[in-house]
C-alpha positions, 0 to 999 in steps of 0.5 A, spaced: 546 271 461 550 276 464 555 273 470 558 275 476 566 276 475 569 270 481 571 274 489 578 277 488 583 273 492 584 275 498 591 279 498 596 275 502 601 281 504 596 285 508 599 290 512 600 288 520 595 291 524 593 299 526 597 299 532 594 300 539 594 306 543 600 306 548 601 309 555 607 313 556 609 309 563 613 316 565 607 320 566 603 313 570 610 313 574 609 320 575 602 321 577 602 314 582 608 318 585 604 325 586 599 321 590 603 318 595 607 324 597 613 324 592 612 331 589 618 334 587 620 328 583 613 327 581 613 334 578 619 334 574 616 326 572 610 330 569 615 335 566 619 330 562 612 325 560 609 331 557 615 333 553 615 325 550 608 325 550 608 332 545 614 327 541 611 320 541 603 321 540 602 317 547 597 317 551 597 320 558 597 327 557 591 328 563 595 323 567 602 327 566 598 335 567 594 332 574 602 329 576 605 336 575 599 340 577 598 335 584 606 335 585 607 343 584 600 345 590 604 339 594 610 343 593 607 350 596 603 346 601 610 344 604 613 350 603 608 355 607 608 349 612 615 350 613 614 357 614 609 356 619 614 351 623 619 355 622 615 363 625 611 357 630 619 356 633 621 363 633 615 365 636 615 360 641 624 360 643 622 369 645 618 368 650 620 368 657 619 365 663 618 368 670 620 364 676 618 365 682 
């Protein structure tokens, strides 16, 4: 009769468990901000976290793009509304008024 050896014991320096994913708080601070109307600040954020997020592995990358990619049409959207603004006045001081 053949015997079957005993269970190994159980090792008691296992490794500390796999570490969880984290998020990269810059790019959620910085797509929170894109959404409530903090667009240049919200873009250089995007900027910065994607930069820490290509060194560190973190997660985040889709929040940060979407930051920098909200933040950069806000910019635009604001310029040619300034512009607008701007010509809407000009327009507006040149003509003249006839009195009676």
């Amino acid at each position: 009769m053949s015997q079957t050896p005993p269970p190994p014991a159980p090792n008691p320096y296992q490794g500390a468990p796999a570490p969880q994913d984290k998020w990269n708080v810059l790019s959620i601070v910085s797509f929170v901000g894109s959404l409530i109307g903090f667009s240049i600040i919200a873009a250089v954020l995007g900027f910065v976290s994607l930069s820490q997020i290509k060194k560190t592995g973190e997660k985040g990358r889709g929040l940060a793009l979407a930051a920098v990619i909200i933040g950069l049409i806000a910019v635009v959207i604001q310029i040619i509304a300034i512009i607008i603004a701007i010509t809407a006045i000009g327009a507006a001081s040149t003509i003249e008024y006839s009195t009676y």
